[in-house]
Every structure is written in structure tokens, then in C-alpha cells.
N, C-alpha and C positions, 0 to 999 in steps of 0.2 A: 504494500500500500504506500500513496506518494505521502507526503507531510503536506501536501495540500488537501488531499482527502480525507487525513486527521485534522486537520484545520478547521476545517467545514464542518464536521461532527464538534467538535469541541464548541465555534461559536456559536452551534444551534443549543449546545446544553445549556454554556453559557448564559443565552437571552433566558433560557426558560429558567433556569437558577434564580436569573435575577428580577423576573417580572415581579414588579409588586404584586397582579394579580394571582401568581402562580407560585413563588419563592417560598422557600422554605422558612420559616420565622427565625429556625436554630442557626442560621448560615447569616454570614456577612460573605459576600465573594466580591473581588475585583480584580482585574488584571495586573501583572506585575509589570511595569511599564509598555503599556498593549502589548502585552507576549502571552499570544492564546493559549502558549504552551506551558507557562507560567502565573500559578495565579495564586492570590492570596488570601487566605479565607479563614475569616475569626469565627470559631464554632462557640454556642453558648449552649447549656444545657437549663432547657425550663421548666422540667421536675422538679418543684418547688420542695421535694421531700431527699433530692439527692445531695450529696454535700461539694457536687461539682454547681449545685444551681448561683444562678449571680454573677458566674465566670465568664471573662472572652478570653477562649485561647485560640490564641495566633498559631497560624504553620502556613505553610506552603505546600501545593501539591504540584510534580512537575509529571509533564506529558512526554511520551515518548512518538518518536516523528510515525511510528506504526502503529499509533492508538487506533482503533481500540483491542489489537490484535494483540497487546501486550500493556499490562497496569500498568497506572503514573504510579509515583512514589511519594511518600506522606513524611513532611515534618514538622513539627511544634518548635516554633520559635519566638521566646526559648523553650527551652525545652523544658517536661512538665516532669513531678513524684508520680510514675505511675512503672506497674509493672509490664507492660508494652509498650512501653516508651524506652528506648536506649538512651542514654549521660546526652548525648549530642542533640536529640529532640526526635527522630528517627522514630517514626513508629512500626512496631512488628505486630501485623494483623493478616489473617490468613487468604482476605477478599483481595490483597494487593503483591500475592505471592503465586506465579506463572503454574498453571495448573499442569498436571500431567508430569510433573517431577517424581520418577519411581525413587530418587531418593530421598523423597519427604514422605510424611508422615499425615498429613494433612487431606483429609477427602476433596475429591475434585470439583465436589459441592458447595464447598465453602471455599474454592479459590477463585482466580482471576477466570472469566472467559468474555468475550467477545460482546457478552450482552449484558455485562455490568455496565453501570451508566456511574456517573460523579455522585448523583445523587442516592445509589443504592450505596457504594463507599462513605459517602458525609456520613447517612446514617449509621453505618456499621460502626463508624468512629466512635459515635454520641453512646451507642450503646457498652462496646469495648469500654467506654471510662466508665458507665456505671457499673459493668460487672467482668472485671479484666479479667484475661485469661492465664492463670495462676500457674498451669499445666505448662508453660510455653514462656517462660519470662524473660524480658530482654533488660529487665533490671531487678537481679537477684534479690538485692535490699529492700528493695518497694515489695516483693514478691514475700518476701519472709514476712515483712513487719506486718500487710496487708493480711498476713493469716495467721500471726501471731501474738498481733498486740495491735487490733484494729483501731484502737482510741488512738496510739501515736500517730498512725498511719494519717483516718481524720486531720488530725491534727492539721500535720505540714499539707496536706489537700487545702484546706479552707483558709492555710496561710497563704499558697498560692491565689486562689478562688479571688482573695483581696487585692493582692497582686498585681493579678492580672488587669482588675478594674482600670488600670493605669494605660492600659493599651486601649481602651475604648476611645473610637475617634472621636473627635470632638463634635463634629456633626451628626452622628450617630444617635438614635435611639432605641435602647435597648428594649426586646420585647419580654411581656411581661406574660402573656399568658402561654401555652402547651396546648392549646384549643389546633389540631389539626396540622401540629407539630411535624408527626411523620408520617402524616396521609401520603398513599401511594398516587402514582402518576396519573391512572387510570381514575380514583376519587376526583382527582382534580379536574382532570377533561369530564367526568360527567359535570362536575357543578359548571364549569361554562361551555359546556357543549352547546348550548343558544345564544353567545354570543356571536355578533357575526365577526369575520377572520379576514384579516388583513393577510393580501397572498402574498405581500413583500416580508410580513414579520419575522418569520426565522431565516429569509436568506438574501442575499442582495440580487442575486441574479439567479435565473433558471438553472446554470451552471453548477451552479454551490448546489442546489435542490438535489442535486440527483447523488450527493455523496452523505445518504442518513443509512441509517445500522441495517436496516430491513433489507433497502437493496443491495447494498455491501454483501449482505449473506445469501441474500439469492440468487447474484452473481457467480457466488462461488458454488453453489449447490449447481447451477446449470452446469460450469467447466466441469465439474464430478460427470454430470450426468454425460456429457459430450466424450469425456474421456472413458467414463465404460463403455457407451456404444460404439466409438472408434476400436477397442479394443476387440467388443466382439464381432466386429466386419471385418476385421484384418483374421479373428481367425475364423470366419464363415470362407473366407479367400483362399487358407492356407488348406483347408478342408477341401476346397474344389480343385485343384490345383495336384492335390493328393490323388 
């Protein structure tokens, strides 16, 4: 795949991340100096009963020029107390880890493929802080304390939580409510599916249109199918020939 036809897919998630009408409440996202491939996005968590609630944490997520054929990569900057979180901000989660590894350990289920979207990863993020994966740790001491003495652990969480308060942009408002937090794609298009649709909004030109995930994959499912039936003409050939 070109990095222009990752491009295309990214700025179509993009718009949809950031619609007011559509966006997710938990997400701040913006581009890291317009680099589609680069963007930067404060997650808040609005479970008012979590002890990550009240938080902006910063990270960056970076795209690979063959998205969506291979994960971007997730970091917290800075980086956060958490036990999949590595010292450097680096998060270790299983949605952004190349599936089909016989040397991992991890089902193919929960790893990267082709029809993760940014928005199925945000979420998995938001979730991962409320209930990290203790099994799998990328910082042994968060990982220990986290299940050995949960009040310390607390603790330096919700010292961060204040922390962080200090990254919120100045123009920003923070949201308050979890009302429809991590409603799916599909909730969303039903509630404005009577809206009427502007046919410029996700792409600038016809061009861009024709590189979103659906036909990407049904592109490749045809070449499959071309390349069996050439296979078996060549050998209905060798058969007559015989």
C-alpha cells in the first residue's frame, strides 16, 4: 500500500474523531504539525468512580506509511505509573502488537489486523488504565505495587491525575459527563443517519474516496480470487496438453 492511500484513510478517521457531532468526549486529537501520520491526543477518562477520572494524558500515536496493514504505535508523554506503560511513556497493549506472531503468546483476536480503526485503539487504551494487564507488564514496579499494596499504587495515580491537569490546553474544555463515552461507530451513524450528508465531508476529491478500508479489502479478496482461477486454467491446460 502507497502512504498516500494510508493518508487518505487516516484523514477520513481523522474528520470523524474530531466532529463535534461525532467525536468521542474521552479524546482530544490534533495533528502534530499537519503530519496525518503524527498526531497528538490527550485521553481523559470520565468514570467518575475511576481514580484515573479528572486526568489529561498526553501521548502521541505514530502511523506507519502501510496503515492500516500494520499498527501505529502509542506513547504517553510523559510518561505515566502504570503497569503497561514502559519508564519512557511506551505503551505495551496487545490491539497494537502485528498479529500472526507464532512467537507471541497473545491471540490473534486481541491483536492488530486490518480492520482496527484509531478509534477501536483510543478505547482499548481508556480501558487498559482502568484494568491493566498485570499478566504482561512493561513496568514490573507499577505491576507489583498495583497487586500488592493497591492504596500506594492509588496513591502516585491520582498524584499524576493532578499532574497532568497542567497539560490541559488553555482553550480546552474539559468534559464532564460519560453519557455515550464509548458508543460504537454504528450507534453513532444510526443517531444521525437523517441528517442530510455533505458528499465533500470526508474527502477532498473523488480520488481520496476510493482509498477507505472496505475497498482496500475487497480489492485484495478479488486478486485472491483472480489468482486461484488463473491457477486453475493453467492447470485445466497442462491436463489437455497431457
Amino acid at each position: 500500500m502507497s502512504s498516500k492511500s494510508a493518508a487518505a484513510i487516516l484523514q477520513r478517521q481523522f474528520k470523524e474523531l474530531t466532529d463535534p457531532k461525532k467525536a468521542i468526549p474521552s479524546f482530544h486529537i490534533e495533528l502534530d504539525d499537519d503530519n496525518i501520520f503524527l498526531w497528538n491526543i490527550g485521553i481523559m477518562v470520565l468514570n467518575k468512580d475511576s481514580m484515573y477520572h479528572g486526568g489529561y494524558f498526553k501521548g502521541q500515536m505514530r502511523f506507519p506509511s502501510d496503515f492500516p496493514f500494520a499498527p501505529p504505535t502509542f506513547r504517553f508523554t510523559p510518561a505515566i505509573y502504570h503497569p503497561n506503560v514502559y519508564r519512557d511513556g511506551r505503551l505495551c497493549i496487545s490491539i497494537l502488537h502485528q498479529g500472526g506472531d507464532p512467537t507471541s503468546d497473545e491471540p490473534d483476536s486481541e491483536t492488530w489486523t486490518p480492520a482496527q480503526t484509531v478509534e477501536s485503539v483510543l478505547i482499548s487504551i481508556v480501558s487498559l488504565l482502568e484494568d491493566p494487564n498485570v499478566s504482561s507488564p512493561a513496568n514490573i514496579d507499577a505491576s507489583v505495587e498495583f497487586r500488592k499494596n493497591p492504596e500506594a499504587y492509588k496513591k502516585k495515580v491520582l498524584h499524576e491525575v493532578e499532574r497532568s491537569k497542567a497539560d490541559i490546553p488553555e482553550d480546552f474544555i474539559m468534559p464532564e459527563s460519560e453519557f455515550a463515552a464509548y458508543s460504537s461507530s454504528s450507534a453513532k451513524a444510526r443517531e444521525h443517519e437523517h441528517e442530510p450528508v455533505d458528499e465533500d465531508f470526508w474527502y477532498d476529491s473523488e480520488e481520496e474516496e476510493s482509498f477507505d478500508e472496505e475497498s482496500l479489502m475487497d480489492d485484495m479478496d478479488d486478486r485472491e480470487e483472480d489468482d486461484d482461477e488463473e491457477e486453475e486454467e493453467d492447470d485445466d491446460v497442462d491436463m489437455v496438453a497431457k
